[in-house]
N, C-alpha and C positions, 0 to 999 in steps of 0.2 A: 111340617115335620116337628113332632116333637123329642128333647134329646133330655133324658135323666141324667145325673152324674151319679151315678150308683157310690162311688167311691173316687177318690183326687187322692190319696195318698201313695207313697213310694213303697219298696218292700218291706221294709220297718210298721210301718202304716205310724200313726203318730193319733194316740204319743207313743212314745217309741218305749221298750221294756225297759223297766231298770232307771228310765232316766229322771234328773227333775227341773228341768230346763223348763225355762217360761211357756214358751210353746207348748208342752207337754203336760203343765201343769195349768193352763190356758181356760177358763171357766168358760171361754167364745166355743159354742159349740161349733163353728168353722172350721176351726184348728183341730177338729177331731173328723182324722182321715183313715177310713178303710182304704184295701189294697186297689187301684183305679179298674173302672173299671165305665161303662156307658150303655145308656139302651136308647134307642131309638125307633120312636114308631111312626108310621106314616099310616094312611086311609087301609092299609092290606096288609100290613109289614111290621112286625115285633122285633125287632135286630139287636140284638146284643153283642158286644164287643169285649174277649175276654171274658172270661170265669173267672173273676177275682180271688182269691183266698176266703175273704167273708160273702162271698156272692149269697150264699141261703139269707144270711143275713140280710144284707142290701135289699133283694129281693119283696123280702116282709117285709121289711121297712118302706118301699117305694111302693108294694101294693102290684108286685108285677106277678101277670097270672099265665101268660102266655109268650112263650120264644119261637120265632118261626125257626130261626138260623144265629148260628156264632160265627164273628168274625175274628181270628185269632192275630194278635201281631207277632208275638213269638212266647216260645216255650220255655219262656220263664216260671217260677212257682209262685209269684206274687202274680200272673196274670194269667195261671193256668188250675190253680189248685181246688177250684169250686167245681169243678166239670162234672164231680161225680153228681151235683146236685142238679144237673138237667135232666137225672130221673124224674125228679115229678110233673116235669113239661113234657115227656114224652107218653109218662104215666096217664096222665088226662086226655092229650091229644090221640093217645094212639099211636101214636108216628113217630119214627125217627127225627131227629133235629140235627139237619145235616151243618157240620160244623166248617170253615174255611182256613185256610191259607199258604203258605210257601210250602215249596216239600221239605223242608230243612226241621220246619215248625209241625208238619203232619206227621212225618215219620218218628220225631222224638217222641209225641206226645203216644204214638199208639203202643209204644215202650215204654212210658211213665205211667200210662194207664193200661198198660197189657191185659188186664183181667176183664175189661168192657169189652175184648174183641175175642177174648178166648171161647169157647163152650164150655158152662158151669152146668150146673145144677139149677136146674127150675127153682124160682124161689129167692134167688142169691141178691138180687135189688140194683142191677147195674139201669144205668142210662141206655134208652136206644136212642144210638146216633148211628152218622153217615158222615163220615171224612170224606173232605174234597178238599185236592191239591188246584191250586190259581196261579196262574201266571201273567195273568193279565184283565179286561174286564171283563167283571160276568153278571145276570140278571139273579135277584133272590124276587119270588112272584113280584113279576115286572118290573124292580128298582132294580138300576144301574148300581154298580158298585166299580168307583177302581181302584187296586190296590198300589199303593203309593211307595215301593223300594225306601228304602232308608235304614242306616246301619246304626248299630247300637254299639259303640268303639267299632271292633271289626264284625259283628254279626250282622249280616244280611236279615233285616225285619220288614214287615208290611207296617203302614200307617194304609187309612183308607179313607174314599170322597167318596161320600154320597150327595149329589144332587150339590146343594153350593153351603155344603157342610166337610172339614175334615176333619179328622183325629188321627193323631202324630205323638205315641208315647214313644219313650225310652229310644229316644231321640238321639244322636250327636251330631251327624253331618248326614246332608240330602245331597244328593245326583244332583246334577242340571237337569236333564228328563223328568225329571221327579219334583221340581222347582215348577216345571212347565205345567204340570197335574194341578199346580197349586192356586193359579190364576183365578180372579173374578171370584173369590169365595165370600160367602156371608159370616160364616163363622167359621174360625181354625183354631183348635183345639191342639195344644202345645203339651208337652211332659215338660217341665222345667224343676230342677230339686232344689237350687239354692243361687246364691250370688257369687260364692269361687266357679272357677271353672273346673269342670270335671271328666275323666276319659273316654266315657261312656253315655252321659247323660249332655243334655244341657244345660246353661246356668242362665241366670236373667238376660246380661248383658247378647249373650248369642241369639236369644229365642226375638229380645226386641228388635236385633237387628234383621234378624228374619221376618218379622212382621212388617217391620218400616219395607221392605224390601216386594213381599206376596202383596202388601195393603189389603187385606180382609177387611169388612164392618167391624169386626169383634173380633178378638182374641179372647182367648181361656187358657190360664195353665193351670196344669195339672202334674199329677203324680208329685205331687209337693212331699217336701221333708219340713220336721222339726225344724229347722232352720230358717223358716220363714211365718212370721205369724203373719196372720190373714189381714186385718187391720192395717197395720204396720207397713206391709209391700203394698198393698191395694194404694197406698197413699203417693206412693211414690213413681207407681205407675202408669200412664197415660193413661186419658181417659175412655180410649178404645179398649183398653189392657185391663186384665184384672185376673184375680184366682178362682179358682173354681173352686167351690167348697161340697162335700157330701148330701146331698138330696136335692143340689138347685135343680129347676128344669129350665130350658131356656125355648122358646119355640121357633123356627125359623121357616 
């Protein structure tokens, strides 16, 4: 399994508008984060994870030509706002790109995107897709996927495991069931934004105690803020631990 980080930044993406914080102003092109986002392929399987905000972008950038399926975590705008651009993956294939996740997350999005599901005018350039509501686990051509519950403050969101990989943004606190999902993993992939703690997100200190706890081979955090330069945390965090930065690929 190969696993791209299309993007490791938070909703701001960083550097952030306006600002001129070291981070921001950072010449380490690490510390330059589009909105997060991941793609994952295996021998049959193209899987992307979220539509980032810059996703066309990322996209060109990583050289990605083909998405079989999106897996969504929730209906956010930093992780939902490139959707329009799975037109040209449907455009070439032919085929709708059926897209995943809660019903909380499917029904917003067919209201944030109303004009993909309406009847237009021939000609109008919409995405074909195919929303699917999950509740539990399903195959995308014969990879296992399961979606992993977890709230973001109080929203009900999916993280998801594929195979002995997961990805866990916009994180605060996990279930116990959902803890049990997380056993025996090679890589887990964290959303972490900074070192205070925060209501909705995770901060270092929680995400490490969560790893000390799953013990994966590797940790990655993601969806980073300004708040943290790359260099700088990478130093101070374990040597299992580390950040994710925009275009790594790690193979697993």
């Amino acid at each position: 399994m190969k696993v791209t980080f299309l993007g490791t930044g938070t909703s701001y993406g960083v550097p952030v508008i306006g600002c001129d914080c070291e981070v921001c102003q950072s010449k380490d092109p690490r510390n330059h984060r589009t909105r997060a986002s991941i793609l994952i392929e295996t021998d049959n399987l193209h899987l992307l994870i979220d539509t980032a905000t810059e996703f066309r972008l990322q996209a060109l950038r990583a050289g990605v030509k083909k998405i079989d399926a999106v897996l969504y975590t929730h209906c956010h705008a930093d992780h939902v706002f490139g959707f329009d651009d799975l037109r040209a993956f449907s455009y070439h294939s032919g085929k709708a790109v059926p897209f995943y996740g809660n019903y909380d997350t499917i029904a917003e999005m067919l209201q944030v995107f109303g004009y993909v599901f309406r009847k237009t005018q021939v000609g109008g350039g919409k995405p074909l897709v195919k929303p699917v509501v999950v509740d539990g686990p399903f195959q995308v051509e014969g990879v296992a996927i399961i979606p992993v519950p977890a709230y973001h403050g109080n929203l009900p969101i999916y993280g998801y495991r594929i195979g002995d990989l997961a990805y866990i943004t916009d994180c605060s606190r996990l279930p116990q069931p959902s803890l049990e999902l997380l056993t025996g993993l090679k890589v887990l992939i964290l959303g972490v934004i900074r070192y205070e703690p925060h209501p909705s997100h995770m901060h270092v200190d929680a995400a490490l105690e969560l790893v000390a706890k799953l013990k994966p081979q590797q940790a990655y955090f993601t969806h980073v803020t300004h708040l943290l330069d790359h260099e700088t945390t990478n130093s101070k965090l374990p040597e299992a631990v580390s950040l994710a930065y925009d275009g790594l690929i790690i193979t697993i």
